[in-house]
VEXDREN-2710 file (C-alpha; in Angstrom, 1 decimal):
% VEXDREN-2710
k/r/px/py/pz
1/UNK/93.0/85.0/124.2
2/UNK/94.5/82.2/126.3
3/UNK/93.4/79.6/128.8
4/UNK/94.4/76.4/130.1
5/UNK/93.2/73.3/129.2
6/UNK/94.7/69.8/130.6
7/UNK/97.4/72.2/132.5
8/UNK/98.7/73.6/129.1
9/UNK/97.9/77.5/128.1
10/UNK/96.1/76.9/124.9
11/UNK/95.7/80.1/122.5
12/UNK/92.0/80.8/120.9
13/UNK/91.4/83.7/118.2
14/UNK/88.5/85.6/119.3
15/UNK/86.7/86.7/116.0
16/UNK/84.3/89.5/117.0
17/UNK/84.3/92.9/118.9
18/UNK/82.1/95.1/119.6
19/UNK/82.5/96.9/115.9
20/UNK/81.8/93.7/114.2
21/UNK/78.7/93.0/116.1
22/UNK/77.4/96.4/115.6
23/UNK/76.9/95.7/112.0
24/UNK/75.2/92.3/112.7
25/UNK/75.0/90.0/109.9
26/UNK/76.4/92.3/107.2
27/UNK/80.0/91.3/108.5
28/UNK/79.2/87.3/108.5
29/UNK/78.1/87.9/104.7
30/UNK/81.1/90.6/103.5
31/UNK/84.2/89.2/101.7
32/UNK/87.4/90.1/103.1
33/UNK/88.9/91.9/100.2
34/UNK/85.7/93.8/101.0
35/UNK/86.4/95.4/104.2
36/UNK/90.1/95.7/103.0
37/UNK/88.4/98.2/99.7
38/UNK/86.4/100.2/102.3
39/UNK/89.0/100.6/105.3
40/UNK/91.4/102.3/102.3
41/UNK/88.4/104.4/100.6
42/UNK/87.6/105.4/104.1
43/UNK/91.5/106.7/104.4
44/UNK/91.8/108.3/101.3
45/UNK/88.6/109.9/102.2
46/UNK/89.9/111.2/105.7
47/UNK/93.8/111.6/105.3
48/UNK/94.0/112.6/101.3
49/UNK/94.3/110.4/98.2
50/UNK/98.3/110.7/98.6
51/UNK/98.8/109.5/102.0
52/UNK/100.2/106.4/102.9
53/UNK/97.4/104.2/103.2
54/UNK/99.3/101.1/104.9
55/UNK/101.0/103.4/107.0
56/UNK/97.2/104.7/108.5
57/UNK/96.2/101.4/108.4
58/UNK/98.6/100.2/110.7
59/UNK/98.5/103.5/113.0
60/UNK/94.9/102.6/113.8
61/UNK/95.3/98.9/113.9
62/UNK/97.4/100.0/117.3
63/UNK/95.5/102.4/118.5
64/UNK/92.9/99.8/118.4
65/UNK/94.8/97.4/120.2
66/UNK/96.2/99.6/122.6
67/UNK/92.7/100.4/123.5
68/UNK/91.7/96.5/124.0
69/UNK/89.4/96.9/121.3
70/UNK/90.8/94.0/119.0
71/UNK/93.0/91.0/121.0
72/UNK/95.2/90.8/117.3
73/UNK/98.5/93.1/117.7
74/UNK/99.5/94.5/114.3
75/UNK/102.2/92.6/112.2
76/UNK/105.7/94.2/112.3
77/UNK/106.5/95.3/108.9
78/UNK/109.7/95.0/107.2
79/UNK/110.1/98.5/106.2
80/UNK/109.0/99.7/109.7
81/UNK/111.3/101.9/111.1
82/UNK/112.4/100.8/114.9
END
């Protein structure tokens, strides 16, 4: 998110969504490496134990953002094709 302050555009990282205030104060309280354990059970589960787990990530971290759900685009990746 952006804004101006003093005349400058400042940035700010918005840190909740709607998903992250659905589950209240269980996401204030869970560790990062956490979430990071369930979102890759949670592909396994849906796309097969052999699929490319980053790769899923990643295709739903943009679907995410393209839907204005989360403000964070998804890192570029070095072995990304273009």
């Amino acid at each position: 998110m952006a804004y101006k302050e003093n005349g400058k555009l400042q940035r700010r990282l918005k840190l909740d969504n709607e998903y992250s205030n659905s589950i209240g104060e269980l996401f204030e309280r869970t560790p990062k490496a956490v979430f990071a354990a369930l979102a890759v059970s949670f592909a396994m589960r849906i796309f097969g134990e052999d699929c490319d787990v980053p790769a899923e990530l990643r295709e739903e971290w943009r679907a995410l953002w393209a839907n204005h759900i989360i403000p964070q685009c998804p890192p570029r990746i070095k072995t990304e094709v273009k």
